[in-house]
matplotlib code that plots the C-alpha trace (Angstrom):
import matplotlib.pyplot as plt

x = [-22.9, -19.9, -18.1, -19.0, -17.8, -14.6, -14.3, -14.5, -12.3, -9.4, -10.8, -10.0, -7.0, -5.6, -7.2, -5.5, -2.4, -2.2, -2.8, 0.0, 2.3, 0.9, 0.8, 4.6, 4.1, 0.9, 2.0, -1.8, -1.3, -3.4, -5.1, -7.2, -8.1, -9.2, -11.3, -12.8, -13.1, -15.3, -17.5, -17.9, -18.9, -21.5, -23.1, -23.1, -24.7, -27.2, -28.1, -28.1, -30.4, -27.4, -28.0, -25.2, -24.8, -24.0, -20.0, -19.8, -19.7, -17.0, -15.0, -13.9, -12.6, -11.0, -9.2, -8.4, -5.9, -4.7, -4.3, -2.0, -0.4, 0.7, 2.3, 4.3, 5.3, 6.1, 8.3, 10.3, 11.4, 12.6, 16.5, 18.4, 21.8, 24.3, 24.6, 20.7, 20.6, 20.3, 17.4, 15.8, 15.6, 14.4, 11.7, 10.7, 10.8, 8.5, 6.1, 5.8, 5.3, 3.1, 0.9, 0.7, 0.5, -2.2, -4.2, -3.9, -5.1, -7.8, -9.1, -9.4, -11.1, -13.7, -14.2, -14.0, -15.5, -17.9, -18.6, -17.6, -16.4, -12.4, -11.9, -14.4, -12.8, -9.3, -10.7, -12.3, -9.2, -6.2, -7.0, -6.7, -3.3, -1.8, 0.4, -0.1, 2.8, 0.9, 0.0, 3.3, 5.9, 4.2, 4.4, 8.1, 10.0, 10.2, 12.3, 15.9, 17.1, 17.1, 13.8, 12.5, 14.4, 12.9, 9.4, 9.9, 11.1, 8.8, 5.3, 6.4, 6.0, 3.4, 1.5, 2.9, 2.2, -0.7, -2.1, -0.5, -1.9, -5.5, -5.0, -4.4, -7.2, -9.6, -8.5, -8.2, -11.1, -12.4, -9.1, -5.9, -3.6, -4.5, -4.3, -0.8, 0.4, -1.4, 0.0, 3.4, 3.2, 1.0, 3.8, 6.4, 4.7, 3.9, 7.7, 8.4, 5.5, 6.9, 10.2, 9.1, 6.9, 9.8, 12.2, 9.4, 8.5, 12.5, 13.1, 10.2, 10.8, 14.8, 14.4, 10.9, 12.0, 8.4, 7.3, 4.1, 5.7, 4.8, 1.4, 1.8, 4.1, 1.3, -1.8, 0.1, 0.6, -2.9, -4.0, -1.8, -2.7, -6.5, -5.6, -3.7, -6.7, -9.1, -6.4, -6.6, -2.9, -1.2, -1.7, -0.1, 3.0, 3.5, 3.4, 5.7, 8.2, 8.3, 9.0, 11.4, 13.6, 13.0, 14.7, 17.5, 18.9, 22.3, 22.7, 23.0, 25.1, 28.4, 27.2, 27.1, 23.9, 26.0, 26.6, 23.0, 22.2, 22.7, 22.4, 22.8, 20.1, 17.9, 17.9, 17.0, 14.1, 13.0, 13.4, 11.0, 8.7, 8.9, 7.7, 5.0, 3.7, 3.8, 1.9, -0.9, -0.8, -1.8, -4.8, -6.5, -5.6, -7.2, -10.0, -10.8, -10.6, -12.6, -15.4, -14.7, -15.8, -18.5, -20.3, -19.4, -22.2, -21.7, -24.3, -22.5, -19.0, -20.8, -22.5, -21.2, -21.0, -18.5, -16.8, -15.7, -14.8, -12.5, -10.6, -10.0, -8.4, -6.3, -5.0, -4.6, -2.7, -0.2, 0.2, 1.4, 3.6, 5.0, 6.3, 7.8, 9.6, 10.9, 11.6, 12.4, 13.6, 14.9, 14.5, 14.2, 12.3, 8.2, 8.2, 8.6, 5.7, 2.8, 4.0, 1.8, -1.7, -4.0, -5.4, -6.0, -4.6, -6.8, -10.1, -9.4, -8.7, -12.1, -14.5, -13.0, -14.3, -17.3, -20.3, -20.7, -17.9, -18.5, -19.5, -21.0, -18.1, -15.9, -17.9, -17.2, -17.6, -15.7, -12.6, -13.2, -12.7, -9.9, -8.2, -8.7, -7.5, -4.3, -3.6, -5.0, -2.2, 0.3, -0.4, -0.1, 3.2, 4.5, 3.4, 4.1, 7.4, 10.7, 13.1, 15.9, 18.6, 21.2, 20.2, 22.3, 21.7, 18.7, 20.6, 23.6, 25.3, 25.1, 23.0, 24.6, 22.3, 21.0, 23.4, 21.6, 19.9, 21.9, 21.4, 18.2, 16.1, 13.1, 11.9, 8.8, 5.4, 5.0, 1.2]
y = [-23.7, -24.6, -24.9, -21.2, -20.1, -21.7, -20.6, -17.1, -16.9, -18.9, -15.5, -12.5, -14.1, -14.0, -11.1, -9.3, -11.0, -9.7, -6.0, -6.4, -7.2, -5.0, -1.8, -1.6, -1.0, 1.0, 2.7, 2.1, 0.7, -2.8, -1.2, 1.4, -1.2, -3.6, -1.2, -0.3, -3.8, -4.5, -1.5, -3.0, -6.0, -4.5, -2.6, -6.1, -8.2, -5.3, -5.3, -8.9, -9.8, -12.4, -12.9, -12.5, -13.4, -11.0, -11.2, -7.0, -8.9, -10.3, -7.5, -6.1, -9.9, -9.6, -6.4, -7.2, -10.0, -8.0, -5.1, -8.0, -9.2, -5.5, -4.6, -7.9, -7.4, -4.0, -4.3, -7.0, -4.6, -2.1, -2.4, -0.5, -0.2, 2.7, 3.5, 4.2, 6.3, 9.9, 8.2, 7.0, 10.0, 11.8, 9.4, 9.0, 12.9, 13.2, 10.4, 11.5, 15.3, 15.1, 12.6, 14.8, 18.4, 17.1, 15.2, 18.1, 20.8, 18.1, 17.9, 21.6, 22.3, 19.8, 20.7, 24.8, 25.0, 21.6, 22.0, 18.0, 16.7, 16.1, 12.4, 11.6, 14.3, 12.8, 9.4, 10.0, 12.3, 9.6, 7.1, 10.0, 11.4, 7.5, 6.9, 3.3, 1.6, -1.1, 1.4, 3.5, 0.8, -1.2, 2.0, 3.3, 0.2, 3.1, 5.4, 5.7, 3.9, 6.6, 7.7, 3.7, 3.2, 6.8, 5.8, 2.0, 3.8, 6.5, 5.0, 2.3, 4.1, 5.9, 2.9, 2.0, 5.0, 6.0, 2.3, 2.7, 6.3, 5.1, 2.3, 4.2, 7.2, 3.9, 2.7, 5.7, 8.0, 8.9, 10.2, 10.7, 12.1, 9.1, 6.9, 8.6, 7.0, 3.9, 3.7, 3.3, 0.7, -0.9, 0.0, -1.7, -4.7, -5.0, -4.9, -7.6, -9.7, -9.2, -10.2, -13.4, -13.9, -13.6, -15.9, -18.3, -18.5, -17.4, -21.2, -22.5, -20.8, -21.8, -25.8, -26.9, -29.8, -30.3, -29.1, -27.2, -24.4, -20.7, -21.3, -22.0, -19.4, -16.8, -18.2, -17.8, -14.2, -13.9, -15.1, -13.3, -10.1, -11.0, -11.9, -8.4, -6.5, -7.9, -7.0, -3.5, -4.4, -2.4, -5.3, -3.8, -2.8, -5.8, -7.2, -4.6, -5.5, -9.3, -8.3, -5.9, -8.2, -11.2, -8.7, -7.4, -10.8, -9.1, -6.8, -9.8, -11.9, -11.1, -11.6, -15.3, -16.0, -17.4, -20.4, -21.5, -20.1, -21.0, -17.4, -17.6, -20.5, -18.1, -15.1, -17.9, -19.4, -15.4, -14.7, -17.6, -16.5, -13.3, -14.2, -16.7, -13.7, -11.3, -13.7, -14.2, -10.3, -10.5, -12.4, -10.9, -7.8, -8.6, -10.0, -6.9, -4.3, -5.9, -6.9, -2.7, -1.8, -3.8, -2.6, 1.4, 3.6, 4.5, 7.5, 8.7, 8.5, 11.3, 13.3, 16.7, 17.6, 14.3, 15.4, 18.4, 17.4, 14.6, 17.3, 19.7, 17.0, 15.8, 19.0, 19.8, 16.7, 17.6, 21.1, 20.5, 17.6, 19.8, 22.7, 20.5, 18.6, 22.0, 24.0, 21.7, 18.3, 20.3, 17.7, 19.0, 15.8, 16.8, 12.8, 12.2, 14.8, 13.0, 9.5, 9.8, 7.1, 6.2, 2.5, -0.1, 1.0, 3.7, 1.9, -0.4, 1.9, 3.8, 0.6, -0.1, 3.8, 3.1, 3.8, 6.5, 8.0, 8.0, 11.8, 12.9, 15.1, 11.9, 9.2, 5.7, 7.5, 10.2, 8.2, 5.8, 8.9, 10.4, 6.9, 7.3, 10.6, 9.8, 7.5, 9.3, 12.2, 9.8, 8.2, 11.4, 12.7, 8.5, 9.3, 13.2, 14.1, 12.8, 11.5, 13.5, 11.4, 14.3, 15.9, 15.5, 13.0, 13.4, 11.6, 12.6, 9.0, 6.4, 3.2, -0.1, -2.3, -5.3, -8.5, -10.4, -8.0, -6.5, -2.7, -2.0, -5.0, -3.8, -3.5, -5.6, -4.2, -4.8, -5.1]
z = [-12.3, -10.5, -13.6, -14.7, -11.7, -12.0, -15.7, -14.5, -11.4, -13.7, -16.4, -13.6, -13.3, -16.7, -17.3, -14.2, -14.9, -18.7, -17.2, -14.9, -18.2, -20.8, -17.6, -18.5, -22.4, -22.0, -19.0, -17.5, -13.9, -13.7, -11.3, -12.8, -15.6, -12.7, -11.3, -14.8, -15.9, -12.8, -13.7, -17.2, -15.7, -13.9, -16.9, -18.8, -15.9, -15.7, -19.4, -19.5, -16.1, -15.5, -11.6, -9.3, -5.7, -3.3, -2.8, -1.2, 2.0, 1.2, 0.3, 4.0, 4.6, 1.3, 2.6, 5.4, 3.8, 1.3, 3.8, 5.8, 2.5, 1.7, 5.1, 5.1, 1.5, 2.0, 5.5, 3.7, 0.5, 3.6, 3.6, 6.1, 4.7, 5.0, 1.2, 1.2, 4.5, 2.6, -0.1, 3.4, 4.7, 2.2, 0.8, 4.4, 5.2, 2.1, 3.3, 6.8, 6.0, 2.6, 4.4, 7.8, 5.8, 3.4, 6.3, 8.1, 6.0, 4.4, 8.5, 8.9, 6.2, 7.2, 10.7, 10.0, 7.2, 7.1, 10.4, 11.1, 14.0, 14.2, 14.5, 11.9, 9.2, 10.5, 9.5, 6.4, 5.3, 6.2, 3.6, 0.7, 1.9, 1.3, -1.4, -2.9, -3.9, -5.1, -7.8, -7.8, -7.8, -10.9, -12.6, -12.1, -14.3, -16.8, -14.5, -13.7, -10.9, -8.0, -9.2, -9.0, -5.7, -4.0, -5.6, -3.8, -0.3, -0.3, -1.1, 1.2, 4.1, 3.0, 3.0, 6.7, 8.5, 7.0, 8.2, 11.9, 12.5, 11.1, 13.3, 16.3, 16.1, 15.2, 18.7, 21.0, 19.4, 23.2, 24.3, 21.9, 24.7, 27.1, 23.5, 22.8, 26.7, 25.7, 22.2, 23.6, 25.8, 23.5, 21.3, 23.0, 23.9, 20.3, 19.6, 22.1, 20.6, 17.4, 17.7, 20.0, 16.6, 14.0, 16.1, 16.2, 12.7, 11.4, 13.0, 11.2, 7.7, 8.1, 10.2, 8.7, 5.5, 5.3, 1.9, 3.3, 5.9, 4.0, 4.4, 7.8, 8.3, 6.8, 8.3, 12.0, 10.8, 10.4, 13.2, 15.5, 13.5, 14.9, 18.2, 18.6, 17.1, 19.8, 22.9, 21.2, 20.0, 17.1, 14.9, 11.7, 13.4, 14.7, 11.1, 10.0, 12.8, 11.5, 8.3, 8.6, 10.9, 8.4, 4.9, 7.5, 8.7, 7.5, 10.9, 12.9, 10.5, 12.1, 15.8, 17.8, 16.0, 12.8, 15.0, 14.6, 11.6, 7.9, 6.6, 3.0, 3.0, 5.4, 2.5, -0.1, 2.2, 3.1, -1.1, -1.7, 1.1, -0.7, -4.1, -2.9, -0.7, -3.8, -5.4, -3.0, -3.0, -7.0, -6.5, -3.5, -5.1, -8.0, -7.1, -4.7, -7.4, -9.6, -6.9, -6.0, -9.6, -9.9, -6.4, -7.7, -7.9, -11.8, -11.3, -8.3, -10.4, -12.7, -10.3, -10.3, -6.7, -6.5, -9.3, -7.7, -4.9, -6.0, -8.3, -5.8, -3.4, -6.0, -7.3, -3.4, -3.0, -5.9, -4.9, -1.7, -3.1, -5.8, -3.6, -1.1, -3.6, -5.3, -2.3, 0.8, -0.4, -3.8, -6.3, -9.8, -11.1, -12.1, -12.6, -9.0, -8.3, -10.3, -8.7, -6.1, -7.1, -4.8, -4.7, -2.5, 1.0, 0.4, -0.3, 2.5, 5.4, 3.8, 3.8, 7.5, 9.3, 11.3, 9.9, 12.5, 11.6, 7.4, 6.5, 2.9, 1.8, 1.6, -0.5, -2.0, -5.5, -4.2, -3.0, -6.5, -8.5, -6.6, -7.2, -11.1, -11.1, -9.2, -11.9, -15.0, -13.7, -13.4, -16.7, -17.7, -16.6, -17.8, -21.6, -22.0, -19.6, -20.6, -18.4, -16.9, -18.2, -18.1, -15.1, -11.7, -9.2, -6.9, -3.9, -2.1, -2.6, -5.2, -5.3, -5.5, -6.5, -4.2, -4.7, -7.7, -8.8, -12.4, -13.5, -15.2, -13.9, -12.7, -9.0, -8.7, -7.6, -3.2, -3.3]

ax = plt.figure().add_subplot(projection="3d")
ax.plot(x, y, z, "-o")
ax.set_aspect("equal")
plt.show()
């Protein structure tokens, strides 16, 4: 038995891994085919009486990781350098207010017209107004470089304050103004934390000659991320906050700090740490979606009433997306517009609302088909829109690209 088992983890793995590289040809994220894949599998151990333990216990443990994984992944893409300040603002403008305008309008309608209660239609509608980039970045190797760098920045932060704001309503649902106070000393002890954390395990990534440190380095992460979440800490900003000082070690290169530290060796050591977490990301990643399909309710998926609902929040999502992008930030790219999947942040921050808090409108099937819509649409505008090749820059300024990195290599997937 043991040997099946291993014959069909080493199988996902492939499997997953051969979506990832054939995504870029077929222009089908991995994602979606995960997801499907695990649905298959379901129908066939149904048809077949195969018996299967029961592994759906495992999947908020599983999310929890890869929710981790994606933060950490994600805060280390974030560069803060002047030549990208007018893409940052704009792809951070566009996160902040799509993901507000859509979360807000999605809330009203389900407390004025539902008749729900606030915090549980703010709950249930957060997760649906996230951008994945897990989804989005794998997608964009097609696109010109400003489109790939605003797609990078933009679902980036998506993910990140889409998580935080979750985070905090999750902890302060009896009182947000008293939360808001709390929040920010909460807030800035999570900032002191944080950088205490990074110095600590900075040294340990840069000093430790012992071949076995990144493991370390991630499980301390992980446990510090717990140990905030029982003190009722922001745990994910203070994972963002590590990983954000860890990619910008370049602010404090020219300071007294040199003395101590071997820089270019640091970037090297953070680069590896970087591609070892990306990895890690591509498992538990893979292994969730496909454990996600194969606990889907297939009936619920064609239920009408779900159906609906799932189309209207999608072509709500897009709307709103499509006139801000045409009249506020004025970019003339319909690309950009579709790029907006939903994926695993999503499905995670769902499977974590209290069961209290869970409300009919907003179903697993519901969410599940919202997800394969997101991506059918992008799939969509990948296959049938060309690219703007002679159209004027989107961005103010150029954008070098990142020392090592030549023109036209792709920008790897951050979850």
């Amino acid at each position: 038995m043991a040997n099946y088992i291993l014959l069909a983890l080493c199988l996902i793995v492939i499997i997953s891994y051969i979506f990832d590289i054939t995504s870029k040809y077929t222009k089908i994220p991995g994602v979606g085919m995960l997801i499907l894949l695990g649905i298959v599998i379901q129908l066939l151990v149904a048809n077949t009486g195969f018996n299967m333990p029961n592994m759906k216990p495992l999947l908020p443990v599983i999310g929890t990781i890869g929710l981790i994984l994606i933060v950490m992944e994600a805060s280390l893409d974030i560069k803060l350098k002047k030549n990208r300040s007018g893409l940052i603002m704009k792809s951070v403008s566009s996160a902040i207010f799509l993901f507000v305008f859509f979360v807000a309008i999605l809330t009203l309608i389900m407390v004025y017209v539902m008749g729900y209660k606030v915090i549980d239609s703010l709950l249930n509608a957060i997760p649906l107004g996230i951008i994945s980039s897990a989804v989005a970045i794998s997608s964009s190797v097609h696109l010109d470089t400003e489109q790939k760098e605003f797609i990078v920045y933009e679902s980036s932060f998506s993910d990140i304050i889409g998580i935080l704001v979750f985070d905090f309503i999750i902890i302060n649902q009896d009182s947000i103004g008293r939360g808001l106070i709390n929040f920010a000393f909460n807030g800035m002890l999570t900032i002191v934390v944080a950088v205490a954390l990074t110095t600590v395990l900075a040294i340990l990534l840069h000093k430790i000659s012992y071949h076995v440190h990144y493991v370390i380095i991630l499980t301390s992460v992980v446990m510090v991320y717990v140990l905030a979440k029982l003190i009722h800490l922001p745990a994910l900003f203070l994972v963002l906050i590590f990983g954000i000082v860890l990619s910008n070690s370049q602010l404090v290169e020219n300071t007294v700090i040199r003395r101590y530290v071997d820089f270019e060796k640091f970037r090297n050591d953070v680069d590896s740490f970087r591609r070892i977490l990306r990895e890690l990301t591509f498992i538990v990643r893979s292994f969730f979606f496909i454990m996600f399909g194969y606990y889907a309710s297939i009936g619920g998926l064609f239920n009408l009433r779900n159906i609906i609902v799932s189309l209207l929040i999608t072509a709500g999502m897009l709307s709103i997306r499509w006139l801000y992008f045409r009249y506020v930030l004025k970019i003339p790219s319909l690309t950009l517009v579709f790029f907006a999947p939903r994926g695993l942040i999503t499905i995670l921050l769902f499977l974590s609302i209290p069961e209290v808090s869970k409300i009919a409108l907003i179903n697993e099937e519901v969410v599940t088909l919202v997800i394969l819509m997101t991506i059918i649409v992008m799939i969509g505008s990948n296959i049938l829109i060309r690219k703007e090749l002679e159209a004027p820059p989107i961005f103010e300024e150029s954008i070098e690209p990142e020392p090592g990195i030549e023109s036209g290599q792709e920008i790897k997937s951050i979850s």
